[in-house]
N, C-alpha and C positions, 0 to 999 in steps of 0.2 A: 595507476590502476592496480587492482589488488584479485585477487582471487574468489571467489566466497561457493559454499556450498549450502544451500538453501533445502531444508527438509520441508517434503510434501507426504501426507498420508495420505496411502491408496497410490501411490504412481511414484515413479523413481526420483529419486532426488535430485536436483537440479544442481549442477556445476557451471560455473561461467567464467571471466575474466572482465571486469568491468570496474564499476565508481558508482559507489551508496550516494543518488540523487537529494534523495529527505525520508524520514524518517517521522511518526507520530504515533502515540499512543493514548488510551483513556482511560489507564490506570487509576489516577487521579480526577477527581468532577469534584467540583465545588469544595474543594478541600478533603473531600472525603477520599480516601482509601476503598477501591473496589475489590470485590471479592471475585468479579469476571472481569473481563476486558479485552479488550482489541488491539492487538500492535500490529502498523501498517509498516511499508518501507519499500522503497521504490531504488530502483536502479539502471543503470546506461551501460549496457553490454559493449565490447571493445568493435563488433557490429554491428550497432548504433539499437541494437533492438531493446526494450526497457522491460524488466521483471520487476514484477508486484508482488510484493510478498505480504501475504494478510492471515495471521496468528491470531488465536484465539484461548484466550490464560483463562483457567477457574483455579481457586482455593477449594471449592466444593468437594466433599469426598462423594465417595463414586464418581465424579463426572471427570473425561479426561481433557487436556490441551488439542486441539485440533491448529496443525502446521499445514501451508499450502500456497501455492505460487504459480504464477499467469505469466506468458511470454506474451509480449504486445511488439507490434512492430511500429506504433504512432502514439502520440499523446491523447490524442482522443480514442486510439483503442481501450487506452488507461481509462481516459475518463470511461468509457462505456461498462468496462470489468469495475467500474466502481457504484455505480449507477445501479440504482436495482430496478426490478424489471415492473412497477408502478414510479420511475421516474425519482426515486428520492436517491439524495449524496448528505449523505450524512455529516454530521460537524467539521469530525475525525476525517475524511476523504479531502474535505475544502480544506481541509490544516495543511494534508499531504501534500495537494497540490499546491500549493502558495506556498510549501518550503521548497518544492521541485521547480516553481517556475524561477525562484533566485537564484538560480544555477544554472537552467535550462530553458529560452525563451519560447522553447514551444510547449508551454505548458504556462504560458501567459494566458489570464486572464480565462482558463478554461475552465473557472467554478461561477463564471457571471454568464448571464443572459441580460443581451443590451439587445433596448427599443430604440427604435429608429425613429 
């Protein structure tokens, strides 16, 4: 377990004692090089609670990076802080999870919807 301190803008920075779940970014799409992008990254607190951490990069002049981070106490809290609020999980989110569940089984299978 390792340390990590996690910068949020607008609210104090987050300090914890935990283990980097997974990790995803969309830097790169189809070969190409972005000029914005998304870096996600998840984590298991050493009391079992999981931080989301979801950074937002621009190259753009004037625009700045926006930093910020979610305490969840369950995997489907994650999923829900991933989930926007018309129901969409983005590429980038189902990457997250599927690198989180090969480490963590409660985070199996939380980017499907099964019919019965």
């Amino acid at each position: 377990m390792g340390k990590y301190t996690i910068t949020r803008d607008g609210q104090k920075d987050l300090r914890f004692t935990g283990e980097k779940l997974a990790d995803a970014d969309n830097k790169w799409v189809a070969g190409q090089e972005q000029n914005r992008w998304q870096a996600v990254a998840l984590y298991k607190t050493a009391s079992g609670e999981y931080v989301l951490m979801e950074n937002y990069y621009t190259l753009w002049q004037g625009e700045t990076d926006r930093c910020g981070a979610t305490v969840c106490e369950t995997a489907q809290e994650v999923l829900d802080a991933l989930t926007t609020e018309e129901g969409v999980l983005s590429d980038l989110d189902k990457e997250l999870l599927q690198n989180a569940a090969k480490v963590d089984v409660a985070f199996d299978g939380l980017w499907l919807e099964e019919l019965e």
